[in-house]
C-alpha positions as CSV (number, residue, x, y, z in Angstrom):
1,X,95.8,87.1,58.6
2,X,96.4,84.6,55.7
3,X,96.4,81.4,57.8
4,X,92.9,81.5,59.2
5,X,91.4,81.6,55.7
6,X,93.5,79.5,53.8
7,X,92.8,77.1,57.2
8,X,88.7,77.5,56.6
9,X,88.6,76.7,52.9
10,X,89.4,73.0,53.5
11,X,86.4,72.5,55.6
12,X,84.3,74.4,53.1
13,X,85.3,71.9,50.9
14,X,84.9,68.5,53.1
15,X,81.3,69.6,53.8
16,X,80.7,69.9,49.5
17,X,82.3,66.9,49.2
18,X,80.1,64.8,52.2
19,X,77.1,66.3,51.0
20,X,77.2,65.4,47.9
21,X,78.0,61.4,49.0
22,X,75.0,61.7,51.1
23,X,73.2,62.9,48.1
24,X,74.3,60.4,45.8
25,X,74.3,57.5,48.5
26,X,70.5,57.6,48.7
27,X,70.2,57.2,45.0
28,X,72.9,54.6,44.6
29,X,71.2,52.7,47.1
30,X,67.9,52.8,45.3
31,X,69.5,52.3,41.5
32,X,70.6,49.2,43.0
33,X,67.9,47.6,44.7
34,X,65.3,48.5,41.8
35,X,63.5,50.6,44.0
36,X,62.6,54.3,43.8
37,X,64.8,55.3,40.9
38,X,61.4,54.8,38.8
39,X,59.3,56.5,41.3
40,X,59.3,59.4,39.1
41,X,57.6,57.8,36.6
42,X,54.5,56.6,38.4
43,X,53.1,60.0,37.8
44,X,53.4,59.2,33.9
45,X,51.5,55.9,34.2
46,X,49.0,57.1,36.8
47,X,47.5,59.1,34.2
48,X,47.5,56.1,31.3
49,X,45.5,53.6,33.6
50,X,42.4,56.0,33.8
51,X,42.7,56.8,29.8
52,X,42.7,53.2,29.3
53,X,39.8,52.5,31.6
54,X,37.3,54.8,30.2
55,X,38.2,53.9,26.7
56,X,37.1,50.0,27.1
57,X,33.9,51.6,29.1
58,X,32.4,52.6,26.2
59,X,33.0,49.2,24.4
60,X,30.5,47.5,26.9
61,X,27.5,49.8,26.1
62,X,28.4,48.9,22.0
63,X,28.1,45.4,23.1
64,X,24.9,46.1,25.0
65,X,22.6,47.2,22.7
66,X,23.3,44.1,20.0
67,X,21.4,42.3,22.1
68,X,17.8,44.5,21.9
69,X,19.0,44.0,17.9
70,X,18.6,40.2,18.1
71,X,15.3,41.1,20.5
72,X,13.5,42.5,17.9
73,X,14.4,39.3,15.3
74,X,11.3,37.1,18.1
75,X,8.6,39.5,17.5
76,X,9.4,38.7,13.4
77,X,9.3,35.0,14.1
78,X,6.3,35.5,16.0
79,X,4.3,37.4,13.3
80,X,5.3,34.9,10.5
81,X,3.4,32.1,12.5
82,X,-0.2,34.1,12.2
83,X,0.6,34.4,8.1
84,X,1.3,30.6,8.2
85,X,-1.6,29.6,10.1
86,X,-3.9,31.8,8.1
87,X,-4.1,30.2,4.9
88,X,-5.1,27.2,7.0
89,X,-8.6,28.9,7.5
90,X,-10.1,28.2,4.7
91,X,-9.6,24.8,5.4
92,X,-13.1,24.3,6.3
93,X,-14.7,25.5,3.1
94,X,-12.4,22.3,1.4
95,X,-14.6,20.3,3.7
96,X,-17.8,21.9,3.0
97,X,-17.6,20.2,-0.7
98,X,-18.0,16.4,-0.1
99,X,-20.8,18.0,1.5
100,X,-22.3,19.5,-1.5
101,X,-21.1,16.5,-3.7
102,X,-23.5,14.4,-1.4
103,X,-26.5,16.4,-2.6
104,X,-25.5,15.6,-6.1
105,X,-25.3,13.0,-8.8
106,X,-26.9,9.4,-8.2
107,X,-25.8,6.3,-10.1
108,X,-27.6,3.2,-9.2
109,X,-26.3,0.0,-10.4
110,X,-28.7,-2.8,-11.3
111,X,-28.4,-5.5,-8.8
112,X,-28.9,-8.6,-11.4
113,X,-29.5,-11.5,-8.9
114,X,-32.4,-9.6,-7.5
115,X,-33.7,-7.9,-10.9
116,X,-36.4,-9.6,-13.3
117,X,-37.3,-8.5,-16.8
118,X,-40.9,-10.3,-17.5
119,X,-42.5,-10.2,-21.1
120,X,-46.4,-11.2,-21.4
121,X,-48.6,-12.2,-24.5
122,X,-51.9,-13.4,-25.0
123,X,-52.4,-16.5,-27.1
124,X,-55.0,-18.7,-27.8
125,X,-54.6,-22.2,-27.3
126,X,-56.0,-25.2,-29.2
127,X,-59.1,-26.5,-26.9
128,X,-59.2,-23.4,-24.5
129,X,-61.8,-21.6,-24.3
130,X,-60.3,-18.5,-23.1
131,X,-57.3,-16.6,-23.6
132,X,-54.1,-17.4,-21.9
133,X,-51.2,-15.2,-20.9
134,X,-48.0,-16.8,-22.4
135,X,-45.2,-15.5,-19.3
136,X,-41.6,-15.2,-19.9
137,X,-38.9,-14.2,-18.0
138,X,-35.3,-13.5,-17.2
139,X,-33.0,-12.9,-14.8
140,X,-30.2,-11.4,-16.6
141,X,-31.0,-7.9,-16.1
142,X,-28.0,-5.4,-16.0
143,X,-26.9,-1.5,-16.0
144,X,-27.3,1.7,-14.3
145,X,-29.9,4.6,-14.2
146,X,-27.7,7.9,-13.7
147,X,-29.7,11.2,-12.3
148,X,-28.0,14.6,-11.9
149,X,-28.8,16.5,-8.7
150,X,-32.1,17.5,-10.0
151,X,-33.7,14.5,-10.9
152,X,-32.9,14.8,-14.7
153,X,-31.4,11.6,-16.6
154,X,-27.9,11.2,-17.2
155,X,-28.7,9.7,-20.9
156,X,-24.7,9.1,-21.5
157,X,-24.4,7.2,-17.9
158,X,-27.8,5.1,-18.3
159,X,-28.5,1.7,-19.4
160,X,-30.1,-1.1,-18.9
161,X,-29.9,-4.6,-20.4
162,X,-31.5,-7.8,-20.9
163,X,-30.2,-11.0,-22.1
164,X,-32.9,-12.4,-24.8
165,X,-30.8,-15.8,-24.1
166,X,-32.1,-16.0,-20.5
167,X,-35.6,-15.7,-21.1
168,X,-37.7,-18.8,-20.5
169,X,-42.0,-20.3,-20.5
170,X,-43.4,-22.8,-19.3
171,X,-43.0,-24.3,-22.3
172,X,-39.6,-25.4,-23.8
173,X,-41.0,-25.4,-27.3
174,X,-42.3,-22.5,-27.1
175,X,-39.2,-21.1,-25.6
176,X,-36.9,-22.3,-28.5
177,X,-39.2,-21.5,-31.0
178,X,-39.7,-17.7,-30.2
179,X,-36.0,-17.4,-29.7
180,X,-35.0,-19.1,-33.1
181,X,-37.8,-17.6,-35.4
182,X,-39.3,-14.7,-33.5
183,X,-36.8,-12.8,-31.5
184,X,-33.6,-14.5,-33.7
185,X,-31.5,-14.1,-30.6
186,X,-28.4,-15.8,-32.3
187,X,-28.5,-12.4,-34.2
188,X,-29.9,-9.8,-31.4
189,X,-29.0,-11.2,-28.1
190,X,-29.4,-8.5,-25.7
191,X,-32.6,-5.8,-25.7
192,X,-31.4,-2.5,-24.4
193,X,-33.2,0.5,-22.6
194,X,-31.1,3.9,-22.7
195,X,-33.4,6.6,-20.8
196,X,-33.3,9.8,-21.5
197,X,-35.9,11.7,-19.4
198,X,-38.1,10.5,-15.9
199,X,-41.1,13.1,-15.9
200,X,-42.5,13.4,-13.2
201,X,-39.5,12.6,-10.6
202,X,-39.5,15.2,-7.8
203,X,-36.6,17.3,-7.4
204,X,-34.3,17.0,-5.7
205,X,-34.7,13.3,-5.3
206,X,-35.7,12.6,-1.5
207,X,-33.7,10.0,0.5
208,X,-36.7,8.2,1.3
209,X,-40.0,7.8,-0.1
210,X,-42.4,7.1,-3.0
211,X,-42.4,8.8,-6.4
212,X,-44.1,7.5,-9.7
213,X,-42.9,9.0,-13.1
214,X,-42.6,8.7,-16.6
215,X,-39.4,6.9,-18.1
216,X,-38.4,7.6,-21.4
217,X,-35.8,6.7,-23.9
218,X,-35.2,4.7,-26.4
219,X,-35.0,0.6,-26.9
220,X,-33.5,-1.9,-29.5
221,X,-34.9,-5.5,-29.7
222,X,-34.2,-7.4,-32.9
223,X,-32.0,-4.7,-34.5
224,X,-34.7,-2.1,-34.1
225,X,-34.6,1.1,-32.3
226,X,-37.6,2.8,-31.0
227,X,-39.1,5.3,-28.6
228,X,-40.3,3.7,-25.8
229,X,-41.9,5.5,-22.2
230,X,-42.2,3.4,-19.2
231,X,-44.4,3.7,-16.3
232,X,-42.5,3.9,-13.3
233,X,-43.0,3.0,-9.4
234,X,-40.4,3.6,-7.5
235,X,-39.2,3.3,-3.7
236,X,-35.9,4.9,-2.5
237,X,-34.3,4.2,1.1
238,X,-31.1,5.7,1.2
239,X,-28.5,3.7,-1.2
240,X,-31.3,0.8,-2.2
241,X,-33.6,1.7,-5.3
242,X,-36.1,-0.6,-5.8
243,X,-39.1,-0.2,-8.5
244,X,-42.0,-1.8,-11.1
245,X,-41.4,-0.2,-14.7
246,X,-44.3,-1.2,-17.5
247,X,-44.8,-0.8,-21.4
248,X,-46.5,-2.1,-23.8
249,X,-45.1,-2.6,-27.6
250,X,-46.1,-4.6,-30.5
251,X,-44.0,-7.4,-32.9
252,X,-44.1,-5.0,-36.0
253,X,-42.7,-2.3,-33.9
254,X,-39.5,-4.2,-33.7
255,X,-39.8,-5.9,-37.1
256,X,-41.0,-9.3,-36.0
257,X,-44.0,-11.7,-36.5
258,X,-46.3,-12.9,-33.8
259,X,-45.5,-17.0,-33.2
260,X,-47.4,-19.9,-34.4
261,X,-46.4,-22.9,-33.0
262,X,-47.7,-26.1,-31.9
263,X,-51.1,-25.7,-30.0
264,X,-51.2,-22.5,-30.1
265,X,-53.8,-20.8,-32.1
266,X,-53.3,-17.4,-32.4
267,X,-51.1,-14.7,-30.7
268,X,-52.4,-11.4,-30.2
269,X,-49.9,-8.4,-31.8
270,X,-49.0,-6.8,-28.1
271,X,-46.3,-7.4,-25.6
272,X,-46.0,-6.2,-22.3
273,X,-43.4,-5.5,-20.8
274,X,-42.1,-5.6,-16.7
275,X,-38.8,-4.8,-14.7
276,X,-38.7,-5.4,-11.4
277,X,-35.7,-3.3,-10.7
278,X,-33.7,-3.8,-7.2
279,X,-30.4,-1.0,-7.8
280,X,-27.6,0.3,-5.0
281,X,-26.2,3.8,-5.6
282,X,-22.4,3.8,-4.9
């Protein structure tokens, strides 16, 4: 009865013992051809991959919306060009004034080559028996005559001078005589106008046309000063003034004597007085 089981427990044993080398072979096998021995952790990193994945997702959307952030910063540029161009405007308001500065003062400057400043006295002359006009001129007539925008005088910006030098007859000694004893002009060489008022003068002053007025201001002749008021024909065309201004004075006005000299008789106490103005505005 013993010999049967102690027979069977052998075999019992050899099939333990090859089943577990078949079990083990298997995992030998893989251990050492790097195979499946790390199957069992694929499940592990299965899992990681999609964590990772959805975690760098979102980072794309924060990326994303920077740029509608720089979008806005155009519409800023944008809006500062209408604040620069807007002061530019008024621009045209600047260029509105030389308008109104042409509508304003006028300074016109004596043209002296085409000016003549004429004095006339009557004398009577030894075996005439009429009166005779003594004439004398010159052409050294300078200045300006400054009006505002309403035809008034610009007293401080008006003058007009004559060089008592340049005045000459028909008669040299009469000319030297008048110059040495009457008019002294090695002491009073020039005769100056300064106006100070022009009743009469439309206003504004037109660009062309006509006008006749009163001219008055004050003039020195042989260290004198006096009131004086000119009649006044004028003609304006555009820049060129051009115009016959008369008065009439006497020697004792400016302190001097009528002349005696030579033939001449007698000299009545009156002077009259002409410019023939020619005058460019600038």
């Amino acid at each position: 009865m013993l010999e049967p089981t102690l027979q069977a427990a052998p075999l019992t044993r050899r099939r333990v013992t090859l089943l577990s080398i078949a079990a083990v072979l298997p995992i030998a096998s893989a251990a050492a051809c790097g195979g499946d021995a790390p199957a069992a952790a694929s499940p592990t990193m299965a899992p990681t991959k999609p964590a990772t994945a959805p975690t760098a997702a979102p980072a794309a959307p924060t990326t994303a919306p920077a740029a509608p952030t720089t979008a806005p910063a155009a519409p800023t540029v944008a809006a500062a060009a209408p604040t620069t161009s807007a002061p530019a405007n008024p621009t045209p308001a600047t260029a509105a004034a030389p308008g109104a500065a042409g509508g304003g003062a006028l300074v016109f400057t004596i043209d002296r080559a085409k000016s003549v400043a004429t004095f006339r006295v009557n004398e009577q002359l030894v075996g005439k028996d009429l009166p005779n006009d003594a004439v004398g001129t010159s052409k050294a007539v300078s200045g300006t005559i400054a009006l505002d925008a309403t035809g008034k005088v610009n007293a401080g910006a008006s003058k007009i001078s004559v060089d008592m030098n340049a005045f000459s007859t028909d008669s040299s000694m009469r000319d030297n005589y008048i110059k040495r004893s009457t008019l002294e002009v090695a002491k009073f060489p020039t005769a100056e106008f300064l106006p100070t008022g022009a009743d009469g003068l439309p206003s504004p002053i037109p660009v062309t046309g006509e006008a006749s007025f009163k001219l008055t201001g004050s003039m020195s002749i042989h260290g004198v000063t006096k009131p004086v008021t000119w009649n006044v024909t004028a003609k304006r065309d555009g820049k060129a003034l051009s115009g016959k201004a008369t008065t009439t004075v006497t020697f004792g006005d400016f302190g001097m004597t009528p002349p005696k000299v030579g033939a001449v008789v007698s000299v009545k106490d009156e002077i009259r007085l002409e410019i023939d103005l020619v005058a460019t505005s600038a």
